[in-house]
N, C-alpha and C positions, 0 to 999 in steps of 0.2 A: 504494500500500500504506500502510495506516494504521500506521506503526511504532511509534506511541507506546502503541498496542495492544497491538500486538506484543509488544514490550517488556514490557510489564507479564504479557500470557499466561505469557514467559520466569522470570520474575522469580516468579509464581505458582506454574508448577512446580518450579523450586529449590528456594523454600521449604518447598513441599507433601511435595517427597523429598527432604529432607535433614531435615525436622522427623523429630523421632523417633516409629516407628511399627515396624508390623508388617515391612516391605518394608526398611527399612530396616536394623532392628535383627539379620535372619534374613542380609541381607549380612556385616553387619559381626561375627557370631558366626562363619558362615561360613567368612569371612576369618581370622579368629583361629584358626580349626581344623584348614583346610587350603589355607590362600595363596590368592595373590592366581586362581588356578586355579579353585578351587573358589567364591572370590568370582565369579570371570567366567561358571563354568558359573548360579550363582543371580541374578544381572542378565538372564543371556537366557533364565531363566524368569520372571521378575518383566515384563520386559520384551516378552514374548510375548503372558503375560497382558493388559497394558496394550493391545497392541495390538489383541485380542482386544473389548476393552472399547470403545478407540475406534471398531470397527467398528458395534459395539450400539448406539454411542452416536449414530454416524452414522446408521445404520438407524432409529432412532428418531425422528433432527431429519425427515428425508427422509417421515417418514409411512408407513414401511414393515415396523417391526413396533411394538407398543403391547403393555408389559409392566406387568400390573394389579398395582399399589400392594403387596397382600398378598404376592404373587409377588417383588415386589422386596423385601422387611421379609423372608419364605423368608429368600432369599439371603444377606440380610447377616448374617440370626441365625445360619447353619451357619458364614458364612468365620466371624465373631466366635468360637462355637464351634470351630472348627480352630485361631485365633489362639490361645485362652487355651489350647488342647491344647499347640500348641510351648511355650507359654511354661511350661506345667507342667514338661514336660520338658527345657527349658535349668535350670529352676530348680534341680529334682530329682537331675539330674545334675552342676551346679553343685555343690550340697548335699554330696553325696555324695563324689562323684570327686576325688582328688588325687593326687599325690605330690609328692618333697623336690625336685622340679626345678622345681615350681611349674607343673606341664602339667598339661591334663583332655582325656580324649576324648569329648564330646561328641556322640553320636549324633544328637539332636538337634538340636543347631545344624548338623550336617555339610552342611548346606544341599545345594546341586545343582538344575539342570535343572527336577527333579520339583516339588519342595518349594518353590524360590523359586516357580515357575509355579503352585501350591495358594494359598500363602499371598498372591500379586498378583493371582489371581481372584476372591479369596475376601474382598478387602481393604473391609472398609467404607468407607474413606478416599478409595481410587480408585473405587469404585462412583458415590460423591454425588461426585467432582467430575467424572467421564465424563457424567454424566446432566444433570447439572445445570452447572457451572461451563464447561464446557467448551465448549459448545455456544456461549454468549456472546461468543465471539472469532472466531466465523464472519464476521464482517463485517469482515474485517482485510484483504481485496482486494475487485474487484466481484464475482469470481466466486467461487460455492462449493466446488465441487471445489476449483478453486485452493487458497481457503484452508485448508481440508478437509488436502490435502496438505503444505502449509507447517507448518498445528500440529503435525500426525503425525510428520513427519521431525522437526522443532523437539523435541516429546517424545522419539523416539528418542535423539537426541546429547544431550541435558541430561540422560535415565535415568543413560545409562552414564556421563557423565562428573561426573554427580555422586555416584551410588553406588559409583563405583571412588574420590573423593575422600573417603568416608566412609569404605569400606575403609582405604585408607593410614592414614586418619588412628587409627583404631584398631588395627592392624597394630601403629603404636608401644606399644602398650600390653600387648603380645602376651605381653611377657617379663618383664614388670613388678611387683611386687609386687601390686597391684590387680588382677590381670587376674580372678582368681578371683570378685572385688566387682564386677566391672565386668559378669561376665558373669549372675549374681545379679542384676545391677538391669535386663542385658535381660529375663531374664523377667520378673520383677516387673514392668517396663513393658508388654511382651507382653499380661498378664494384665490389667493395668490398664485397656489399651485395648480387649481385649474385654469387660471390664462395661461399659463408657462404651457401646460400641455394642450393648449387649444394652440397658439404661439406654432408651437413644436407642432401639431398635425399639417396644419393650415400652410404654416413659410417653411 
């Protein structure tokens, strides 16, 4: 086993989800809304999705389905469009919603199941690295399958245990005078990232 491949495959998806994005940002609003529960129910949607992808992604190295260019550009412009839609409404409801105890109900961030599994399907981010980056680390054993299933597990325990580590770490921020600003700059980032990848279809 090539570990020093390895290695770096690891080391790629940490970085990939824990940078701030769509997947990750809908956690950690999540998390802020309704605990560490409701963080967990949106990790084994985000995480579904993923797997869902690596399946594609599989299917594709294998020769066995071939998804035409325009058809992927489709894709990413609708998740982009559903991203900037959450991130209206963290914003919106950010905006808006308060009281003297410093809490908001946020509908839309209430993440869940449904919503993290929309927003990790629909993720431009994970799209271009299932399709593209991902497939480059097949050669981390002799066999494919083998390695095949090493990434995929590999992916699995580094989702959860780096999105439940982004949870906590915003968790603290929960009750805090910022939390209001905090949750204001998820959308705006939200939104941010679906012009980039609309940006990115389009030019």
């Amino acid at each position: 086993m090539n570990f020093a491949e390895y290695f770096l495959y690891c080391a790629a998806v940490v970085v990939m989800i824990a940078t701030p994005g769509p997947v990750m940002l809908l956690v950690a609003s999540a998390g802020l809304q309704g605990g560490y529960k409701r963080a967990l129910q949106t990790i084994f949607g985000t995480n579904f999705a993923s797997l869902i992808l690596i399946v594609l992604s599989v299917l594709i190295l294998k020769g066995a389905l071939n998804i035409n260019e325009h058809w992927l550009n489709g894709i990413k412009l609708l998740g982009c469009l559903y991203i900037a839609y959450i991130g209206f409404d963290i914003l919106k409801d950010a905006l808006t919603s308060s009281s003297s105890e410093n809490t908001m109900t946020l509908s839309a961030a209430s993440g869940g199941f449904k919503k993290g599994f929309l927003v990790g399907i629909s993720n431009p981010k994970d799209i271009i690295f299932f399709a593209s980056f991902f497939p480059q680390f097949t050669g981390i054993t002799a066999g494919l399958n083998f390695s095949l299933m090493v990434l995929t597990l590999s992916w699995i325990i580094l989702d959860f245990a780096t999105l439940s580590v982004v949870y906590l770490s915003f968790s603290r921020l929960a009750k805090s005078a910022c939390y209001p600003k905090l949750l204001v700059a998820c959308g705006v980032i939200l939104i941010a990232v679906a012009l980039y990848g609309i940006y990115e279809v389009w030019f």
